[in-house]
C-alpha positions in Angstrom: 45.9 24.5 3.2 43.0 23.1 1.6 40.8 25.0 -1.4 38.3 24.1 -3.2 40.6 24.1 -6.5 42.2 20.7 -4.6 39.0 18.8 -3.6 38.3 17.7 -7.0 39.8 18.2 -11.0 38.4 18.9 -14.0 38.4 15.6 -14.7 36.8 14.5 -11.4 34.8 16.8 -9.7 34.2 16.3 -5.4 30.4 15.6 -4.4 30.5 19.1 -3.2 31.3 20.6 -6.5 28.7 18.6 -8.5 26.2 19.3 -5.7 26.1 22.7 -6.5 26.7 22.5 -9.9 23.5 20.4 -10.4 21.5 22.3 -7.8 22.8 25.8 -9.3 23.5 26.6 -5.9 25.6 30.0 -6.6 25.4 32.7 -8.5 28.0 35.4 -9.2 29.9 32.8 -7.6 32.2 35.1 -5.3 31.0 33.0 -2.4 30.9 29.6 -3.7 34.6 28.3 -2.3 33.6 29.2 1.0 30.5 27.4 0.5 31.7 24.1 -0.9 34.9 23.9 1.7 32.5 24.5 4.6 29.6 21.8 3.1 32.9 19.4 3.0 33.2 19.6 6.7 30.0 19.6 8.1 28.8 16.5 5.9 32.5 15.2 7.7 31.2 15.8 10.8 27.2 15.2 10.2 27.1 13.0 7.0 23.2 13.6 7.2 22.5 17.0 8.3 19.1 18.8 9.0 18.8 22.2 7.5 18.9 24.1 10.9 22.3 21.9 10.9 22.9 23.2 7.1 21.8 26.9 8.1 24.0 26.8 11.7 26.9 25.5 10.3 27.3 27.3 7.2 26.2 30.7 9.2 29.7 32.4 8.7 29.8 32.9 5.0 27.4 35.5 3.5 25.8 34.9 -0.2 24.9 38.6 -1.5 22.5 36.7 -4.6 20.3 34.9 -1.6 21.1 31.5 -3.3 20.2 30.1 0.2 17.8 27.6 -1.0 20.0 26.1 -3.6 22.5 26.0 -1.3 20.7 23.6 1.6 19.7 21.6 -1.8 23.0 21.4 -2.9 24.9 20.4 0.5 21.9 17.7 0.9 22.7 16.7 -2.7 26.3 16.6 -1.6 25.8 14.4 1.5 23.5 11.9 -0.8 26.2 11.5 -3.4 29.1 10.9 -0.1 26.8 8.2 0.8 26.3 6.5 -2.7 30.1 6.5 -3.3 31.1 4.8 -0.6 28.9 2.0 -0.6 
């Protein structure tokens, strides 16, 4: 089982984590797991996605704050810094 206290460290923080840390992609933050585990697999599975892609995908968890907009920022965000750390 994989949560989002496992993608990343204190020290070290995944993509996903600093994407919506810097985009302030969350608010009460009850959601924000969810969030982060699910942007990990889409930008798997589409490294560059569109934000119907962002909106379809991430569909199945519900943010009660509307942090929406933050939250397409923050998974772009996310796929951007994927792509810089692994060239």
């Amino acid at each position: 089982v994989v949560t989002v206290e496992h993608i990343g460290s204190t020290e070290a923080l995944s993509p996903e984590q600093e994407a919506f840390i810097e985009c302030g992609a969350f608010q009460c933050g009850f959601c924000t797991p969810g969030f982060i585990l699910m942007t990990r697999k889409l930008l798997d599975r589409i490294p560059e996605p569109s934000d119907d892609d962002i909106r379809h995908y991430l569909s199945g968890n519900l943010c009660r704050c509307a942090a929406y907009p933050e939250i397409i920022r923050a998974v772009k965000l996310a796929g951007e810094k994927r792509k810089a750390a692994a060239t």
